[in-house]
Each structure stands twice: as structure tokens, then as C-alpha cells.
DRENVEX-428378 format. One record per atom (N, C-alpha, C, O): x, z, y; atom name; residue number from 0. Coordinates in steps of 0.02 Angstrom, whole numbers, plus 32768, in hexadecimal, padded with zeros to 4 digits. Layout:
REM residues N
    x    z    y doke lotor
    X    Z    Y   CA   NUM
...
//
This chain:
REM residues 160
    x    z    y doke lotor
 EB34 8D9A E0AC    N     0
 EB66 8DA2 E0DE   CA     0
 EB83 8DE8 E0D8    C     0
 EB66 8E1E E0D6    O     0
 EBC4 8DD9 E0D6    N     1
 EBEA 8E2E E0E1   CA     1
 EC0B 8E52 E122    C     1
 EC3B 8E45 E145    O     1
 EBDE 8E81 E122    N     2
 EBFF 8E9E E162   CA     2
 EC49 8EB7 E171    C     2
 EC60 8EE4 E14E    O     2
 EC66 8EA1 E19A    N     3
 ECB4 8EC1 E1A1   CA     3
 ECC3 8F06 E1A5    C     3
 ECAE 8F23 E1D7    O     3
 ECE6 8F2A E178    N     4
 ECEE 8F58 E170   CA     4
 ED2C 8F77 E1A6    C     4
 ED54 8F4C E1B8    O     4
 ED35 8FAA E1BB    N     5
 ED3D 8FCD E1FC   CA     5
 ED80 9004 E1E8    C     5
 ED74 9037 E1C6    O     5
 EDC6 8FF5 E1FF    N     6
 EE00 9023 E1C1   CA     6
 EE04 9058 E1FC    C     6
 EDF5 9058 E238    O     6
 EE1E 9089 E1CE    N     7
 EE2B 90B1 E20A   CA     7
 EE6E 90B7 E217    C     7
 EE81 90EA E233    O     7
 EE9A 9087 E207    N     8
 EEFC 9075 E211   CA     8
 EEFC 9067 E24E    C     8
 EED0 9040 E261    O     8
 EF30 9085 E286    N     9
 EF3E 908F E2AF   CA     9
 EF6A 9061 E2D0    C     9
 EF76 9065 E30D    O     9
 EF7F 903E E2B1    N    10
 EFB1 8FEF E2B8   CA    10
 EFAB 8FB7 E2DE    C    10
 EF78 8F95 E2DD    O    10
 EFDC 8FA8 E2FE    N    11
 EFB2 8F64 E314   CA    11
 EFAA 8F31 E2DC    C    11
 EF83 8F04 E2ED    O    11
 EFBB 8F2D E2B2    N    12
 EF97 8EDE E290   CA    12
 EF64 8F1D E274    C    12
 EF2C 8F08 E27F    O    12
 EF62 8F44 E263    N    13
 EF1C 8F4D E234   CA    13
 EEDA 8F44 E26D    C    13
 EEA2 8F3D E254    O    13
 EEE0 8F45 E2C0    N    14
 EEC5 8F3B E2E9   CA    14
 EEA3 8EF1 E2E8    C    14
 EE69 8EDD E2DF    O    14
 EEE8 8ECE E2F6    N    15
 EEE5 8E7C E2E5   CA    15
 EEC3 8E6F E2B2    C    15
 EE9B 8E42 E2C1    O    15
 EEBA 8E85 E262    N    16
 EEA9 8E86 E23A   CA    16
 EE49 8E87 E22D    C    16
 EE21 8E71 E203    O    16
 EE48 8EAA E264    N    17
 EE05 8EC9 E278   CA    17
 EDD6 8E90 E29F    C    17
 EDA4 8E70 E290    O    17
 EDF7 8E94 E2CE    N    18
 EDE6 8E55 E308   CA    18
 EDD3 8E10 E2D1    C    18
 ED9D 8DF6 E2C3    O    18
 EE18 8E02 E2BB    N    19
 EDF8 8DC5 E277   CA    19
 EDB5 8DCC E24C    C    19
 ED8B 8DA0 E243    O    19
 EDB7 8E10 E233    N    20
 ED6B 8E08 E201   CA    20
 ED35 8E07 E22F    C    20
 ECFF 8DF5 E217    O    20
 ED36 8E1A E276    N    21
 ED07 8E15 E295   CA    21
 ECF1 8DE1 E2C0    C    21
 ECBC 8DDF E2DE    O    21
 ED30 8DA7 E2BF    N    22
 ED25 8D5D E2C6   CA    22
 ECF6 8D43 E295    C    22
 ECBE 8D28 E29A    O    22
 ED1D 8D52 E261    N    23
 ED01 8D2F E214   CA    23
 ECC0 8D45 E20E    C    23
 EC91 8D1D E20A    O    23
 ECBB 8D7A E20E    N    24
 EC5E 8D8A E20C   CA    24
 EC37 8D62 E24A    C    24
 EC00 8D49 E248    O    24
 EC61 8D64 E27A    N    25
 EC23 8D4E E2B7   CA    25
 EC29 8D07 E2AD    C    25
 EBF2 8CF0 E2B8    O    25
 EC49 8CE2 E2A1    N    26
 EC61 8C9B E289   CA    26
 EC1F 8C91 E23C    C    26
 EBF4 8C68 E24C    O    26
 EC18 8CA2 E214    N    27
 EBEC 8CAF E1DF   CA    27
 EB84 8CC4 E1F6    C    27
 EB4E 8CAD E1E2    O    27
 EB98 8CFD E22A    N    28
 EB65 8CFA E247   CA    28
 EB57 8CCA E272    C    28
 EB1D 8CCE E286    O    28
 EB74 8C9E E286    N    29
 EB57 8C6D E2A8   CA    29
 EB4F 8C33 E27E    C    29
 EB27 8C0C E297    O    29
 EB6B 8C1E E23F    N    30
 EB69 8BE7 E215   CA    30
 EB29 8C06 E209    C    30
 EB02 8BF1 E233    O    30
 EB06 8C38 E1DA    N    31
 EACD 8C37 E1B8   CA    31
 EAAB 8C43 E1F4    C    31
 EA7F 8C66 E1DB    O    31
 EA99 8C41 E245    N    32
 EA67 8C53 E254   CA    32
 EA4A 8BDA E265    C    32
 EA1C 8BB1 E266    O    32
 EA78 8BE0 E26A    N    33
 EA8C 8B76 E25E   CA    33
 EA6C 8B63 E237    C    33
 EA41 8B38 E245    O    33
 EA73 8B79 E1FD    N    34
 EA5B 8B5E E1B9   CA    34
 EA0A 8B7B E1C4    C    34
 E9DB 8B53 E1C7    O    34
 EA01 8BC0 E1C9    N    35
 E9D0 8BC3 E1D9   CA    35
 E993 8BAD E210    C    35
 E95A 8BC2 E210    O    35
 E9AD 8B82 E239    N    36
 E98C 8B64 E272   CA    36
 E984 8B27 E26C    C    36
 E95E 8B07 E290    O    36
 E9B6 8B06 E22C    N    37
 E9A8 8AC2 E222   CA    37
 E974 8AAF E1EA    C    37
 E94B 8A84 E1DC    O    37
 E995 8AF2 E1CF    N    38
 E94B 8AEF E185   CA    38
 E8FC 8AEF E1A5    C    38
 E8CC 8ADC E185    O    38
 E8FB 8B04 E1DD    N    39
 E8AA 8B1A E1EC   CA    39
 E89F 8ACE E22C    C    39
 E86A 8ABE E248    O    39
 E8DC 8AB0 E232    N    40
 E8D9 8A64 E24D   CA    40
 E8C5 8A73 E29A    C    40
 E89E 8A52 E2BD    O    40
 E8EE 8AB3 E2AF    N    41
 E8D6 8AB6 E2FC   CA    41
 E915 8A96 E313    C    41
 E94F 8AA0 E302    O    41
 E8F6 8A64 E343    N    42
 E923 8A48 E378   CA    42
 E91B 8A45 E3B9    C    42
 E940 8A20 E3DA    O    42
 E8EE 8A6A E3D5    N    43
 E8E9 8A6E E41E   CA    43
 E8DD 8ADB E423    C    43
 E8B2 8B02 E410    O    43
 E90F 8ADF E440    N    44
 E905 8B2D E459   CA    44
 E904 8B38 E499    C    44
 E927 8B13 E4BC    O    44
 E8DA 8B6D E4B9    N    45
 E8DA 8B88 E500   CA    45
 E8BD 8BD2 E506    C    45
 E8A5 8BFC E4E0    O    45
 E8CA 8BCC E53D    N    46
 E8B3 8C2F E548   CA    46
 E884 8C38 E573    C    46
 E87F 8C08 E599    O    46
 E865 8C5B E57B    N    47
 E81D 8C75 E582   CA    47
 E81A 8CAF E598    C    47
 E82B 8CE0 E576    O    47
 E7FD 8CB5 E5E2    N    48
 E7F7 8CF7 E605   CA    48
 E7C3 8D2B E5DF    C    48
 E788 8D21 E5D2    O    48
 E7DD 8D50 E5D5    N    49
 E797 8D93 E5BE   CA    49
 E79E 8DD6 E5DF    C    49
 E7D0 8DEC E5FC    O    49
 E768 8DF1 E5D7    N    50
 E76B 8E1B E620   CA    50
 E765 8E69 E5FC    C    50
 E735 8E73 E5D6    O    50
 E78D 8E94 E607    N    51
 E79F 8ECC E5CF   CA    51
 E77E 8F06 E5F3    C    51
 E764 8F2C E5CA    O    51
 E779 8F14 E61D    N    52
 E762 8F51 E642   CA    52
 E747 8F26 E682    C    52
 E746 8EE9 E68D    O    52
 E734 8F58 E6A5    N    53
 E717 8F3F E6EB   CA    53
 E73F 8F10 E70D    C    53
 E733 8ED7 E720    O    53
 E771 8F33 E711    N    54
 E7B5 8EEA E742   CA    54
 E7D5 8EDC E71C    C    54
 E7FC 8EAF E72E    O    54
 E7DD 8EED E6E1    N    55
 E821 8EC5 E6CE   CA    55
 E819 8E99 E6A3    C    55
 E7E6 8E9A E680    O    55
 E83B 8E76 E69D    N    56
 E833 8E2E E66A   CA    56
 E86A 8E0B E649    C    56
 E897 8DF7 E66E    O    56
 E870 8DFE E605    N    57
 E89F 8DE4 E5EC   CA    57
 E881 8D93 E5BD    C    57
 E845 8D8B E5AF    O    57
 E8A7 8D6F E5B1    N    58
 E897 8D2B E59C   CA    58
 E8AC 8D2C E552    C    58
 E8E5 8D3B E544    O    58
 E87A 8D1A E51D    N    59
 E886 8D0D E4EC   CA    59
 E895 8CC2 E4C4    C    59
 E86A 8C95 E4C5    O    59
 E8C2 8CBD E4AD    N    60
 E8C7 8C90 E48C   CA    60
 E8AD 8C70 E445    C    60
 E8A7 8C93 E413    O    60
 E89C 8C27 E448    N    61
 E862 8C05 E42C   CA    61
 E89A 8BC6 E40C    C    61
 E8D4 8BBB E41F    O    61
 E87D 8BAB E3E4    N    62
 E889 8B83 E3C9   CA    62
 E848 8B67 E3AE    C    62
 E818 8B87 E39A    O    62
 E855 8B08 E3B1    N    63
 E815 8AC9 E3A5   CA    63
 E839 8A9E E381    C    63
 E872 8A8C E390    O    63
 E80C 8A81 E33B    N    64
 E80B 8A69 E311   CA    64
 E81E 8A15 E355    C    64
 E823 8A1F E392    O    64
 E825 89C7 E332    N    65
 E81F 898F E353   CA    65
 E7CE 898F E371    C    65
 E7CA 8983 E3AD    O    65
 E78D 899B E34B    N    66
 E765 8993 E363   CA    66
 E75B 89C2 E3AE    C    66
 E741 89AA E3E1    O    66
 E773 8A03 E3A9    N    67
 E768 8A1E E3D0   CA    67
 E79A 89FF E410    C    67
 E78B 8A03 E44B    O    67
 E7CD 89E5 E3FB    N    68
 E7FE 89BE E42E   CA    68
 E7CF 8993 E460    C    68
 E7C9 8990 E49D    O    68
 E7B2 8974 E429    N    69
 E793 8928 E448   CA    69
 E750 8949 E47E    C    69
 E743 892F E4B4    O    69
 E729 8988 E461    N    70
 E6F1 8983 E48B   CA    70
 E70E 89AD E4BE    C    70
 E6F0 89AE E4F3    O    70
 E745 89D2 E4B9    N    71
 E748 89EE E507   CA    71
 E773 89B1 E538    C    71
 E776 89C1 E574    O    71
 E789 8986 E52D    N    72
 E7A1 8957 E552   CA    72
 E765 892E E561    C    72
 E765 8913 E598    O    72
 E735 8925 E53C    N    73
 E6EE 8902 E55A   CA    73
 E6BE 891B E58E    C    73
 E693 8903 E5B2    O    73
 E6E5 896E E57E    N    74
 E6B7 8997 E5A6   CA    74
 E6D1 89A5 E5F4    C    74
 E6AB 89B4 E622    O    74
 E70F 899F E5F9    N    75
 E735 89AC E637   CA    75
 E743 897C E649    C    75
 E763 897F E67E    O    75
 E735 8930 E628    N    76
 E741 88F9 E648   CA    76
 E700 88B2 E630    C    76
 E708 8885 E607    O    76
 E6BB 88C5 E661    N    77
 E6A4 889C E637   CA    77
 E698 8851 E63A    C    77
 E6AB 8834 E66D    O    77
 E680 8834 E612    N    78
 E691 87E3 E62B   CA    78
 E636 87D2 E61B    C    78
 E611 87D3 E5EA    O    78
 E632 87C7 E65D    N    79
 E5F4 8793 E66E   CA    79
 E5D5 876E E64A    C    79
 E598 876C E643    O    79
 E601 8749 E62C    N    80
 E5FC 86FA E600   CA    80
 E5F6 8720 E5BB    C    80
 E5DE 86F8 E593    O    80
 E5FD 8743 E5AA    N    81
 E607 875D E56D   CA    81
 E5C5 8759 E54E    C    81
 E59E 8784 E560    O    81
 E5B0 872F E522    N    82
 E576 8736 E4F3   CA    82
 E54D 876A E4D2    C    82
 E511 8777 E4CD    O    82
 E59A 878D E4B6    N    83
 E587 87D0 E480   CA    83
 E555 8802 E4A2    C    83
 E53C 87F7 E4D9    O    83
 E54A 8837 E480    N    84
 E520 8874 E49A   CA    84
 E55F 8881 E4BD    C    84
 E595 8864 E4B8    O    84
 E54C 88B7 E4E4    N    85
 E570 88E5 E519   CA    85
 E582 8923 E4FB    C    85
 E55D 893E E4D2    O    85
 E5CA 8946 E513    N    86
 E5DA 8982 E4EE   CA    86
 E5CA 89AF E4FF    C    86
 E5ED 89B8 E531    O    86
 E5A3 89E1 E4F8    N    87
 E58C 8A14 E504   CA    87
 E5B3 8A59 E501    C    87
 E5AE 8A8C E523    O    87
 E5DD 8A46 E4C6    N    88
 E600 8A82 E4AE   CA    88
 E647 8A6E E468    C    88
 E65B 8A3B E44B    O    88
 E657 8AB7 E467    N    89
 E683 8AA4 E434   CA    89
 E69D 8AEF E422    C    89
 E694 8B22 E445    O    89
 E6C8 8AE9 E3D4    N    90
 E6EA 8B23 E3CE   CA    90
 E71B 8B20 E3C6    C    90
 E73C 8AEC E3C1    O    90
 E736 8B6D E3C0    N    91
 E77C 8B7C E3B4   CA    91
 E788 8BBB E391    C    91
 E756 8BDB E383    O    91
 E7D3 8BDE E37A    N    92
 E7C8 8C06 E35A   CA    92
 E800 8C41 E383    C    92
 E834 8C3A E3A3    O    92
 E7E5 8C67 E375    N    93
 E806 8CA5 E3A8   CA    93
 E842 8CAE E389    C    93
 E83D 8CDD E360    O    93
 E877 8C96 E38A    N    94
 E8C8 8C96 E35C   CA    94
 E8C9 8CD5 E35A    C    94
 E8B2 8CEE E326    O    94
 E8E1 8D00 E38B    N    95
 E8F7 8D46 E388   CA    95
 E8D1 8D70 E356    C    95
 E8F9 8D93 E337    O    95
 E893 8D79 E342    N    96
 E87D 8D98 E31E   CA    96
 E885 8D60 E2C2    C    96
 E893 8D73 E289    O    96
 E878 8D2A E2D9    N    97
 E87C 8CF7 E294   CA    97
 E8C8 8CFC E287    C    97
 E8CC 8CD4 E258    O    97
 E909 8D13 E291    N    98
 E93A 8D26 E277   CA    98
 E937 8D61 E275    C    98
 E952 8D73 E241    O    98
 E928 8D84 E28C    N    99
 E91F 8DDB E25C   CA    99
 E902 8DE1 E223    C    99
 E91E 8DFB E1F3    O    99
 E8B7 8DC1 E222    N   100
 E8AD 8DDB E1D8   CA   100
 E893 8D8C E1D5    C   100
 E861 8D7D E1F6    O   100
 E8B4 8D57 E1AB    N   101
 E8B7 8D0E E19B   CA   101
 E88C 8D09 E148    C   101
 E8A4 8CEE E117    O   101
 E84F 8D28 E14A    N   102
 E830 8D20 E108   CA   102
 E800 8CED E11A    C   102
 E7F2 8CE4 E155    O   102
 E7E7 8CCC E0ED    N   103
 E7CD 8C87 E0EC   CA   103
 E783 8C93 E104    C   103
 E770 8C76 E137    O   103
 E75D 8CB8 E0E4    N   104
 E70E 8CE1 E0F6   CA   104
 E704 8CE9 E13E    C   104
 E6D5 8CCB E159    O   104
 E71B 8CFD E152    N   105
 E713 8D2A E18C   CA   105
 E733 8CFB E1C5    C   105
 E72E 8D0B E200    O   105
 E74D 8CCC E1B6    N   106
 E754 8C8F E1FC   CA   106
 E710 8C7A E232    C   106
 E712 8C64 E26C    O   106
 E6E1 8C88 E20F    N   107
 E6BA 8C83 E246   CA   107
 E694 8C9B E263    C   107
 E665 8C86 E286    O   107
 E6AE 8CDF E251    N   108
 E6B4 8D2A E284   CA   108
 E6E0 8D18 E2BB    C   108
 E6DB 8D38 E2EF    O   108
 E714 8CE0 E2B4    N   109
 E746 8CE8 E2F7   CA   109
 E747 8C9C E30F    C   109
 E777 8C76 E30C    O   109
 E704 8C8B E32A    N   110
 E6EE 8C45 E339   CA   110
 E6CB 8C4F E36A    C   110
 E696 8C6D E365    O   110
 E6E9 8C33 E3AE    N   111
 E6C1 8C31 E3F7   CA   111
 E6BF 8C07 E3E3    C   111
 E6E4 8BE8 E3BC    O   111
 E668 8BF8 E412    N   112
 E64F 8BBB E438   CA   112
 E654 8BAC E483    C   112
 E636 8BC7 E4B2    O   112
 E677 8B87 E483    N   113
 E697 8B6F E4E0   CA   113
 E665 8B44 E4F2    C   113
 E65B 8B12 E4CF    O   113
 E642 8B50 E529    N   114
 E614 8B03 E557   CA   114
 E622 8B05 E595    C   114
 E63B 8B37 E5AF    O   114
 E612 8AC1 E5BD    N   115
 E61F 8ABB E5ED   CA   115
 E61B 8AE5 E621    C   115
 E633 8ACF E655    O   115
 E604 8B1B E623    N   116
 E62D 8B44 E64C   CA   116
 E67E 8B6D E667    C   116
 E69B 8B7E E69A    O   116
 E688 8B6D E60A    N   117
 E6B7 8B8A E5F4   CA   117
 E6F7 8B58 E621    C   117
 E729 8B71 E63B    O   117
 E6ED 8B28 E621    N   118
 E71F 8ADF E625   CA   118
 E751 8B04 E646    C   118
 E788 8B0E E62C    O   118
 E739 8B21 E698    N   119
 E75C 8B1F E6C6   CA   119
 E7AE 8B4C E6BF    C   119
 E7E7 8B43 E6D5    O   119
 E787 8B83 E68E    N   120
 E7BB 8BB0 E699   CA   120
 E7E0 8BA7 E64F    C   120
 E80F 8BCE E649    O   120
 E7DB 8B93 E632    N   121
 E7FB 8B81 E5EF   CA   121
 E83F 8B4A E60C    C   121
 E83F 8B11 E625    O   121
 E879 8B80 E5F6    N   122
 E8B0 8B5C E605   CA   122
 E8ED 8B50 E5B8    C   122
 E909 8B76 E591    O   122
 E8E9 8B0E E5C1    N   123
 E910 8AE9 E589   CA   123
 E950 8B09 E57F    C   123
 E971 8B14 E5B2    O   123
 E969 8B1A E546    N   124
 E9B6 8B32 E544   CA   124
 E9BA 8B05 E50E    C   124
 E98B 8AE6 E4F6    O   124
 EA22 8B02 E4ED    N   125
 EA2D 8AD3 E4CB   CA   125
 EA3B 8B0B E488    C   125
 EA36 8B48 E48E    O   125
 EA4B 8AEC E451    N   126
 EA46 8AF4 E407   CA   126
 EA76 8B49 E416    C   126
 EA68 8B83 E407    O   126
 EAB3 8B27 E43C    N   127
 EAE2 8B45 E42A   CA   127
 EAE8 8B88 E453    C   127
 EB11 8BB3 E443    O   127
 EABC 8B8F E48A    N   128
 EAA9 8BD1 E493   CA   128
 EA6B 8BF8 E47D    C   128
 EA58 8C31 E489    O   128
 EA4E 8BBC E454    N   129
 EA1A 8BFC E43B   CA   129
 EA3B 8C18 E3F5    C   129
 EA2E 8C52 E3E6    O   129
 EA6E 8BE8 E3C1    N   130
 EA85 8C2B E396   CA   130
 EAC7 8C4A E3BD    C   130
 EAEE 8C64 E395    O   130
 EAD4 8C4C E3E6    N   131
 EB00 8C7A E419   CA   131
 EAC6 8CC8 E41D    C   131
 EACC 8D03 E40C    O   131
 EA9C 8CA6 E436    N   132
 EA6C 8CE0 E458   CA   132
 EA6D 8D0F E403    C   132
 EA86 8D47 E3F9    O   132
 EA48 8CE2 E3CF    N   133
 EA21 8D04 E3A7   CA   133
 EA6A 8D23 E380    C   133
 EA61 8D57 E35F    O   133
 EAB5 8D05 E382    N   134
 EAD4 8D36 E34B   CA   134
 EAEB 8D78 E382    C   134
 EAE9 8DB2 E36C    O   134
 EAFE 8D6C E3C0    N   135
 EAFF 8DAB E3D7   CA   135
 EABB 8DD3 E3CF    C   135
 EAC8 8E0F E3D4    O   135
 EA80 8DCB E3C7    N   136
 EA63 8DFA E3BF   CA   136
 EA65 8E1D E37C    C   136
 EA64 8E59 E370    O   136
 EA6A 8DE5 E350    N   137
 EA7E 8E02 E302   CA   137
 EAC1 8E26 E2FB    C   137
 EABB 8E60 E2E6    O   137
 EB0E 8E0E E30A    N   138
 EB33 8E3B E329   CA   138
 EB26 8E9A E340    C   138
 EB2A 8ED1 E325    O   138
 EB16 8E7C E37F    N   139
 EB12 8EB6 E39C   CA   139
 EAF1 8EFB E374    C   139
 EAFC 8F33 E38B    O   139
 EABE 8EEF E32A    N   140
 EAB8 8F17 E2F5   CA   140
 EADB 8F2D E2CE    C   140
 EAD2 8F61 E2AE    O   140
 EB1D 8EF4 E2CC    N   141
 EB59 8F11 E287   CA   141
 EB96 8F39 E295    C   141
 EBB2 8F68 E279    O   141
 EBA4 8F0D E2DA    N   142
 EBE9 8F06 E2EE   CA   142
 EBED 8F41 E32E    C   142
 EBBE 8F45 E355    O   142
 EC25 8F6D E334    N   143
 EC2B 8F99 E371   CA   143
 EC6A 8F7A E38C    C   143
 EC93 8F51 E376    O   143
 EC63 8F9A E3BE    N   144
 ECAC 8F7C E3EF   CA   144
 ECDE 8F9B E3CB    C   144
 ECD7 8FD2 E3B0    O   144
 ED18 8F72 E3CB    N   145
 ED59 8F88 E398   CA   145
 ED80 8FCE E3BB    C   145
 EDAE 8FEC E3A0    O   145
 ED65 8FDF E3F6    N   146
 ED9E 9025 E401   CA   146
 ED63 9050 E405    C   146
 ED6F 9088 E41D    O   146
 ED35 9047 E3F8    N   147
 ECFD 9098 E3E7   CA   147
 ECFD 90B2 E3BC    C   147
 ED07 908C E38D    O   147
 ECF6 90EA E3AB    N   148
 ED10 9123 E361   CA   148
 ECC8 90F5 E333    C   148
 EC98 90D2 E344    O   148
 ECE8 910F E2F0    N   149
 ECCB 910C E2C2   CA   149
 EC7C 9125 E2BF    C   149
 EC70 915C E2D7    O   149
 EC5A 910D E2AC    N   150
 EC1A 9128 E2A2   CA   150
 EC10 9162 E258    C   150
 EC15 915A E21B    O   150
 EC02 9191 E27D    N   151
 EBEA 91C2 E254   CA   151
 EBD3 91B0 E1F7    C   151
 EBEB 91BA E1BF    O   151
 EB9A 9191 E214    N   152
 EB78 9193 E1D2   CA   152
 EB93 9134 E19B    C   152
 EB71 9113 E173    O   152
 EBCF 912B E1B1    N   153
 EBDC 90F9 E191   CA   153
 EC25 90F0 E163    C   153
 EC60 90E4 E171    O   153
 EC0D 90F7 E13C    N   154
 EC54 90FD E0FE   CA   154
 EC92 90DB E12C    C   154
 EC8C 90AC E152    O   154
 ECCE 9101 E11D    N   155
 ED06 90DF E12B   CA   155
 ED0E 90A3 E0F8    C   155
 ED17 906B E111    O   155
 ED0B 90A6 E0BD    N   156
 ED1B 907B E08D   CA   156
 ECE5 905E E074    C   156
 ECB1 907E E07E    O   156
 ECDE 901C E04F    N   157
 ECBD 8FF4 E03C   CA   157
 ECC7 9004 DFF6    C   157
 ECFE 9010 DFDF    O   157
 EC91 9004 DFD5    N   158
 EC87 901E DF86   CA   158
 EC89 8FF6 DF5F    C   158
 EC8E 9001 DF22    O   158
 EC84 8FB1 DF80    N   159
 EC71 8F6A DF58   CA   159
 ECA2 8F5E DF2B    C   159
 ECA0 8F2C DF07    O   159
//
């Protein structure tokens, strides 16, 4: 992926111009974080309270394989009649950190185990805000707001 490069032309279309590569990149960042979420076959995502300091708390986002689909729906909804063993548990994979560094080894370094306790507060979101969530966070590393000066330590020009 190539990052959009930043002019320093004073114009309005070279403005306009700007705004576009930074569609096109975030448009790109969101296709490969897709591709990447379908390759690893997660289809159920939700977020997850975690508790950062004494009071404060922010929710991380998870993503579950189908199996993990099936046992948290067994688990938050269970059926009586049901023959099988009972679900105890299930996993998922912590997206936010599994799109930062996406090497194959180390996936299950970023693998909660959810059990029925967990159920209550685990709240379901859909596909399309969890790569919302995850390219603004990837974003928010490349891209600066278009009327803030230039950053110091970053070439005006692209060498490529």
C-alpha cells in the first residue's frame, strides 16, 4: 500500500487533489483490512469492555471464526433439548492488535478465551463497523488532517 503523498501547492485543485489520494488510500485501506478478515474466516465481530486504569474503560474489538459464532449463540441462548455437550467457552481474536502486526506465528498471542460469564457484556457489532473501526485506527497513523502544516521529519517529495 502507498501512502499519499502531501504537496505543498497552495491551489485549490492541488487541495482537491489531496483530498482524492486520501480517499483512495482510505478506500484501499479498507479493501485489504476485508481481505484480511475474510482470509482468517472471521464472521462474527464484537467489542469487549477492558478496564485501563482504575475508572476508565475502553472496549476492544474481537473477531470469531463460524465455530466461535455457533458456541456463543449456544451460550447466550441455550436450548434444553439440545443433546450435544454444553458450551463452556469460545474464542476470538483481538482484531486491533491482529491488524497491526498480521504475521501468521504469533496469532495466538492475540486469542481470548470468552465463557459464560463474559456473555453479558459482549456486544455484537456488524462487519462493516468493525473495518470502519480498525482502518481509522490504521489511518489515524498515516494520514494528518489536510490543513495542519507539514510534518517536520517527513520528506516533501516521494523518491520512488
Amino acid at each position: 500500500m502507498h501512502e499519499p503523498r502531501f504537496s505543498v501547492g497552495f491551489s485549490e485543485f492541488r487541495n482537491l487533489m489531496d483530498m482524492w489520494d486520501r480517499h483512495v488510500f482510505k478506500e484501499s485501506v479498507e479493501h485489504e483490512i476485508e481481505k484480511f478478515l475474510d482470509h482468517k474466516q472471521l464472521i462474527m465481530f464484537f467489542v469487549f469492555p477492558v478496564k485501563k486504569g482504575k475508572k476508565s474503560k475502553s472496549a476492544k474489538l474481537y473477531g470469531a471464526t463460524e465455530d466461535g459464532r455457533l458456541s456463543f449463540a449456544k451460550m447466550k441462548h441455550p436450548n434444553p433439548d439440545d443433546l450435544e455437550e454444553k458450551q463452556d467457552s469460545f474464542q476470538a481474536f483481538d482484531l486491533e492488535s491482529l491488524v497491526d502486526k498480521s504475521d501468521e506465528p504469533e496469532d495466538l498471542q492475540r486469542i481470548k478465551i470468552f465463557n459464560k460469564k463474559d456473555i453479558p457484556k459482549i456486544k455484537v457489532v456488524s462487519q462493516e463497523y468493525a473495518i470502519e473501526r480498525l482502518s481509522k485506527k490504521h489511518l489515524g497513523k498515516h494520514l494528518k488532517p489536510i490543513d495542519s502544516p507539514e510534518p517536520k521529519d517527513k520528506p516533501l517529495i516521494d523518491d520512488e
